[in-house]
N, C-alpha and C positions, 0 to 999 in steps of 0.2 A: 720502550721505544714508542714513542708517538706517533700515530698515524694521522696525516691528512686527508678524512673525507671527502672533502669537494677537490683534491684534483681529477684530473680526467684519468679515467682507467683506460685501458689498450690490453687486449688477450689479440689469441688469432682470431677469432669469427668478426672481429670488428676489422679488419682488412676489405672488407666489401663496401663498397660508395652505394650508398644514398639512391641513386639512380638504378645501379645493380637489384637493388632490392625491393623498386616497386618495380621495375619489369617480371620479376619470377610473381608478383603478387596481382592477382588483375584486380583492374577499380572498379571500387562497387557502386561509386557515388554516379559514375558516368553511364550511358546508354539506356535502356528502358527504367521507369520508374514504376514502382508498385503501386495499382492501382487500390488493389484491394486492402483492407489493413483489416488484419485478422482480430484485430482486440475493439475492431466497433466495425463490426460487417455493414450497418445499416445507416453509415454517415455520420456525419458530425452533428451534434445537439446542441443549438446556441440555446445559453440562459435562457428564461422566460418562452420557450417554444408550445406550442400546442398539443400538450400530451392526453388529450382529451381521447381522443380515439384508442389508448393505449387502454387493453387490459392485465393487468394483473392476479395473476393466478399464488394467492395466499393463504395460507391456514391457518387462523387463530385458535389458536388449544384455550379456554380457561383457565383461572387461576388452581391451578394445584396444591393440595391440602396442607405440602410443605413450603410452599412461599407466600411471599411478602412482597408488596410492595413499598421500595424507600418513599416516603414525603417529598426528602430533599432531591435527591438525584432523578425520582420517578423508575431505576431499574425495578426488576420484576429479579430478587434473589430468593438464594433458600434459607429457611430459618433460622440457618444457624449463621446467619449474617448479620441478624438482629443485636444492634447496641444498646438500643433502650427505644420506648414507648414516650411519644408525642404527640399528646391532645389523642385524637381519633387515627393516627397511624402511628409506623414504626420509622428508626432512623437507623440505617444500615450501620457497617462498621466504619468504612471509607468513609461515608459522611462526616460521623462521628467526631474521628480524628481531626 
């Protein structure tokens, strides 16, 4: 037997109107608005702004005795990512391909 997906389906819980069911829901969109926004506490960043005052707290490790750096791509892998030897560096596998 063949069924029609796109006609409209009807159980019981579809008995309740449209209306009914933003009343039991309250609206979130309406009455105070969030000032704060948790995923950028300190404002919005337009392009090109003046990050000059900003410090960054980084820790540069050295190159370790088991990597390499690709030519092509510039990552920092481990040796066993080496495809072959190019001039004065090496060329990962990903490049490679």
């Amino acid at each position: 037997m063949a069924t029609d997906y796109d006609a409209p389906r009807k159980t019981e819980d579809d008995s309740e109107s449209i209306e009914a069911l933003k009343e039991r829901v309250p609206d979130k969109m309406s009455g105070s608005v969030d000032v704060e926004d948790s995923d950028n506490p300190s404002g919005f960043e337009l392009p090109g702004a003046d990050l000059s005052d900003l410090e960054l707290d980084v820790v540069v490790l050295p190159p370790q005795e088991d990597e390499f750096t690709c030519m092509n791509c510039f990552l920092v892998k481990h040796r066993s990512q080496i495809d072959h030897e190019d001039g004065p560096g090496f060329i990962c596998v990903e490049c490679a391909a």
